[in-house]
DRENKOL-467375 format. One line per field, with one value per residue (C-alpha): y, z, x; residue in three letters; residue number from 1; chain. Coordinates in Angstrom, 1 decimal. Example, Ala and Ser with C-alpha at 12.3 -4.5 7.8 and 13.67 -1.06 7.14 Angstrom:
BEGIN
v c(-4.5,-1.1)
w c(7.8,7.1)
u c(12.3,13.7)
type c(ALA,SER)
seq c(1,2)
mol c(A,A)
This chain:
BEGIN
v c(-7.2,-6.0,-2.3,-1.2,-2.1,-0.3,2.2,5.8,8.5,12.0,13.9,12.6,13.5,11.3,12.3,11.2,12.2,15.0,15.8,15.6,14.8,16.9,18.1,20.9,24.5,27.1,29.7,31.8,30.5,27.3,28.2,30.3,27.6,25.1,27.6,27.7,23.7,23.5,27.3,26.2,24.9,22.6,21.2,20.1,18.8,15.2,15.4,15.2,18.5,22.0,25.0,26.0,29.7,30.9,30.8,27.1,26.0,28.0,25.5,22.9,22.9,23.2,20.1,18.6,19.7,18.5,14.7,14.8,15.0,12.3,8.8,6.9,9.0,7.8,10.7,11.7,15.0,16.2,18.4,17.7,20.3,20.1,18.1,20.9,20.2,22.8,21.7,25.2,24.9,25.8,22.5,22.1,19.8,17.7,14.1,12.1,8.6,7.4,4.7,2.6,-0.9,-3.5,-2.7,-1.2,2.8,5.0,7.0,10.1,13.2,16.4,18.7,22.4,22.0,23.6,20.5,18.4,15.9,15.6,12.5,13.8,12.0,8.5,9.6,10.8,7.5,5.4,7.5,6.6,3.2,2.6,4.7,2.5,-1.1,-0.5,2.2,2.0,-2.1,-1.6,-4.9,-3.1,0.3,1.9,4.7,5.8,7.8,9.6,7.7,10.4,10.8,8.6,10.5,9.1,5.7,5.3,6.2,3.8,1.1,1.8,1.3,-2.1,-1.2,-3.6,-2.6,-3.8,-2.2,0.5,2.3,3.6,7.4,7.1,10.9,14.1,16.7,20.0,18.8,15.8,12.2,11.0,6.9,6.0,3.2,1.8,0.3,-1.5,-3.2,-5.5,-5.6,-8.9,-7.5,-4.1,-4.1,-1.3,1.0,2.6,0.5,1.1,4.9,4.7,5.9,5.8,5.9,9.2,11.4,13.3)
w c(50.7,51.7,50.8,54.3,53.2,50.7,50.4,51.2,49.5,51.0,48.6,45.1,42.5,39.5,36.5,33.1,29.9,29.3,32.2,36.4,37.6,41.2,44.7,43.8,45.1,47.1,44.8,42.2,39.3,39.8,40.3,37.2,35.1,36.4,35.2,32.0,31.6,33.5,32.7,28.8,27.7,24.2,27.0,29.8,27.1,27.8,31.9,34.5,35.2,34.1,33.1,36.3,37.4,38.8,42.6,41.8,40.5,44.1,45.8,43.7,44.7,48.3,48.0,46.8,49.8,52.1,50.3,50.7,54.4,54.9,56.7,54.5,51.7,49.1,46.9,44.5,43.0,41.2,39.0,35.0,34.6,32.1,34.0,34.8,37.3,40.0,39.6,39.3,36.0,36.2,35.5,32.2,33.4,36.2,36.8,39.4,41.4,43.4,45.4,45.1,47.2,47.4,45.9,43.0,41.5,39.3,37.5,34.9,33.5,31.2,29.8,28.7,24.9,23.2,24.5,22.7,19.8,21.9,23.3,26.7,27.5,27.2,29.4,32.0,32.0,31.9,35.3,36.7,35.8,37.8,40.6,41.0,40.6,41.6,44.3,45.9,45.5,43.4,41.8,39.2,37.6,36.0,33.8,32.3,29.0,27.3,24.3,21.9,23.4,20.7,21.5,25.0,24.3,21.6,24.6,26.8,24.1,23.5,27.3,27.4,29.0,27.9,27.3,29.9,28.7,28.4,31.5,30.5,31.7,33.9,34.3,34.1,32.5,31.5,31.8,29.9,30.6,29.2,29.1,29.9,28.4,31.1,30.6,32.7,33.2,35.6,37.6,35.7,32.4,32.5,30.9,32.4,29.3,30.9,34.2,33.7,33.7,37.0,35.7,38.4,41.3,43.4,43.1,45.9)
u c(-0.1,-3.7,-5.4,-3.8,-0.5,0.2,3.2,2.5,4.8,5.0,6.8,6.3,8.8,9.0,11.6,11.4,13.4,11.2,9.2,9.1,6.0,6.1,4.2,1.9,3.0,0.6,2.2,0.8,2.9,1.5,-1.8,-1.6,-0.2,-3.6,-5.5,-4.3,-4.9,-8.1,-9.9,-9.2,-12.6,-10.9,-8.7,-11.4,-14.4,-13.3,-13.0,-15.9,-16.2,-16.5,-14.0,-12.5,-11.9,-8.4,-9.7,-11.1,-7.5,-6.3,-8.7,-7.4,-3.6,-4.5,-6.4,-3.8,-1.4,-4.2,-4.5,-0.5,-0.8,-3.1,-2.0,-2.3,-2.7,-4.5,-4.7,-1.5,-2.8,0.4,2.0,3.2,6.1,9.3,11.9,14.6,17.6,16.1,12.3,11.2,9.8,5.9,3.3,2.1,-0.5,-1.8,-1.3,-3.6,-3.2,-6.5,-6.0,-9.5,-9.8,-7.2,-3.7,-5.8,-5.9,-7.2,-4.7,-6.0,-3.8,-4.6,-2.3,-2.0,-3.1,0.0,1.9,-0.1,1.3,4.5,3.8,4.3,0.8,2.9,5.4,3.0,1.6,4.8,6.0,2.6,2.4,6.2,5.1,2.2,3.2,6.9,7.0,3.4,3.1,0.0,-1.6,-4.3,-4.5,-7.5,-8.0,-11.7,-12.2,-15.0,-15.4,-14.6,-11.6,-9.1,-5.9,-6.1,-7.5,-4.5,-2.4,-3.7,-3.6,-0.2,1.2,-0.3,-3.7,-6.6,-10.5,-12.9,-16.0,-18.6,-19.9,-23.0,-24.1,-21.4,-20.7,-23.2,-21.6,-22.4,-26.1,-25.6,-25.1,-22.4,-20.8,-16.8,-15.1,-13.1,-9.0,-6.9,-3.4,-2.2,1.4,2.0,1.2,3.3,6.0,8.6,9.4,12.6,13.4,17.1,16.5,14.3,11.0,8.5,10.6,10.9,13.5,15.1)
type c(UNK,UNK,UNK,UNK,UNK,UNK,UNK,UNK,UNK,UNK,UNK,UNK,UNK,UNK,UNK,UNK,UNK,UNK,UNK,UNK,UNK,UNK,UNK,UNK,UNK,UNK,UNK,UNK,UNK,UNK,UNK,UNK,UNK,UNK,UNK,UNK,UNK,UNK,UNK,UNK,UNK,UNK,UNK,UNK,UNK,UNK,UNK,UNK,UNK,UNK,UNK,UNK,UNK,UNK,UNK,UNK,UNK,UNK,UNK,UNK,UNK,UNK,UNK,UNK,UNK,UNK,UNK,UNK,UNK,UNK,UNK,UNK,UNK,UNK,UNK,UNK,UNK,UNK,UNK,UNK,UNK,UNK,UNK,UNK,UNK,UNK,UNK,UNK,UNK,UNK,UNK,UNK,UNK,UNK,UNK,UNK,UNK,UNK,UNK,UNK,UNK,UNK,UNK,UNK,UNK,UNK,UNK,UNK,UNK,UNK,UNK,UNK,UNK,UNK,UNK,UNK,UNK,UNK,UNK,UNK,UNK,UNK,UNK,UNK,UNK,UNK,UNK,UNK,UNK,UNK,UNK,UNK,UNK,UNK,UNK,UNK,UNK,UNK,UNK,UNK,UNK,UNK,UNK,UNK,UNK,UNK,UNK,UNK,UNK,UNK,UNK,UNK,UNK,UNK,UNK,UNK,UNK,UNK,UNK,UNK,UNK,UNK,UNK,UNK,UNK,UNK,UNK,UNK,UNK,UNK,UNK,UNK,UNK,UNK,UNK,UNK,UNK,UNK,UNK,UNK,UNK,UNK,UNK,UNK,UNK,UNK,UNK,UNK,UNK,UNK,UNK,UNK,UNK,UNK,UNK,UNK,UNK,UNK,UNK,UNK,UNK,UNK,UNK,UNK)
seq c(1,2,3,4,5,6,7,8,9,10,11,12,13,14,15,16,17,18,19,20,21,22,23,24,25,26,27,28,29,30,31,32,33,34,35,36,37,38,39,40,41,42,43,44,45,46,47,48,49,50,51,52,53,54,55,56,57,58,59,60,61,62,63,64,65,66,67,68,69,70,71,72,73,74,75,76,77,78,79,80,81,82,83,84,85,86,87,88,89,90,91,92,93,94,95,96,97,98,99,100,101,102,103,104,105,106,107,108,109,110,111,112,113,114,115,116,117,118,119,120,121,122,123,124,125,126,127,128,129,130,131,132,133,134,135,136,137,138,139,140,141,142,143,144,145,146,147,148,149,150,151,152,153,154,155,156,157,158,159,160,161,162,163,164,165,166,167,168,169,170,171,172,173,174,175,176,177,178,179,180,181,182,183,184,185,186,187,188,189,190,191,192,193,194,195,196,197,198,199,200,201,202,203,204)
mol c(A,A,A,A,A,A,A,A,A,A,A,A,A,A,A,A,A,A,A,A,A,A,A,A,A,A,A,A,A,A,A,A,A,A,A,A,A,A,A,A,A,A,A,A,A,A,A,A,A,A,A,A,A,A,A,A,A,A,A,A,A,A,A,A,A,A,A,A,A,A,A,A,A,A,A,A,A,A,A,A,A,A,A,A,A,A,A,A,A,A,A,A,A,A,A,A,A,A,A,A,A,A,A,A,A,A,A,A,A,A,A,A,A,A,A,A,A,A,A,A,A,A,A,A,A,A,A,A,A,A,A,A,A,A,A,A,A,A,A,A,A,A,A,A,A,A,A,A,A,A,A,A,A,A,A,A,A,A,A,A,A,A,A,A,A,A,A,A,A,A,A,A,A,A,A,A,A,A,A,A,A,A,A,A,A,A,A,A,A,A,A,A,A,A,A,A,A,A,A,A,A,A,A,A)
């Protein structure tokens, strides 16, 4: 399978035991529930960019509707919300899957900080992880995290992804260089956590 061959989804909705990861909506609920992830400074210190405004989350979510309507599409921008039978819950986070050369992605998600401790972060990640190698065809997913980020390290560690290194002054933030310490996993070393349950693979 080469880089051009890879599965494109339309409408992404992945359910878990907890959680639905789902399409973004040009609505103000969901806008107003990104902004309460990404305009909380404690929440965005470890991400590559800055606290962002109500009208930058707006510009956010329509991104997202625009990467979802690219052939291919190589851009999964998506919503974290509680998993509730009519999917009308409001996100408590965003999850997002960058496809990057052949049969290979990035894969990176941050959540509102009063759901933290839940291990809701592991979940996110398990839903990814069967989206990518089982549904998309993916061979190697990536992830990069500031290095004083342990919660998210211990999460990575924990679904199987391995340590490749440092990237030094990888990201300027806030004025300040700062390194990443990039993780990977491989189709052949994933290990499905739930495969019975269908984690990973969209939902009507």
């Amino acid at each position: 399978m080469t880089a051009e061959q890879v599965r494109t989804v339309r409408q992404v909705r992945l359910v878990g035991p907890r959680l639905a990861i789902r399409e973004f909506r040009l609505d103000p609920e969901d806008v107003l529930a990104l902004h309460a992830v990404l305009g909380d400074p404690e929440t965005v210190r470890h991400l590559g960019y800055e606290v962002c405004d109500e009208e930058e989350c707006a510009d956010q979510v329509e991104l997202s509707l625009d990467e979802a309507e690219q052939d291919p599409r190589t851009v999964y921008r998506l919503a974290v919300a509680p998993a509730e039978r009519d999917g009308g819950t409001p996100p408590i986070g965003q999850a997002v899957l960058e496809l990057e050369g052949t049969r290979a992605a990035s894969l990176g998600c941050v959540l509102r900080r009063d759901t933290w401790g839940n291990g809701y972060a592991g979940e996110v990640l398990a839903l990814l992880c069967g989206f990518g190698f089982g549904t998309l065809g993916l061979h190697r997913l990536a992830a990069r995290v500031d290095p004083e980020n342990a919660a998210s390290v211990r999460v990575l560690t924990r679904a199987g992804f391995r340590p490749e290194g440092r990237i030094r002054h990888d990201l300027l933030v806030r004025g300040a260089w700062r390194d990443s310490l990039l993780f990977s996993l491989l189709e052949d070393e994933w290990v499905r956590p739930a495969a019975a349950r269908g984690w990973g693979e969209p939902h009507p």
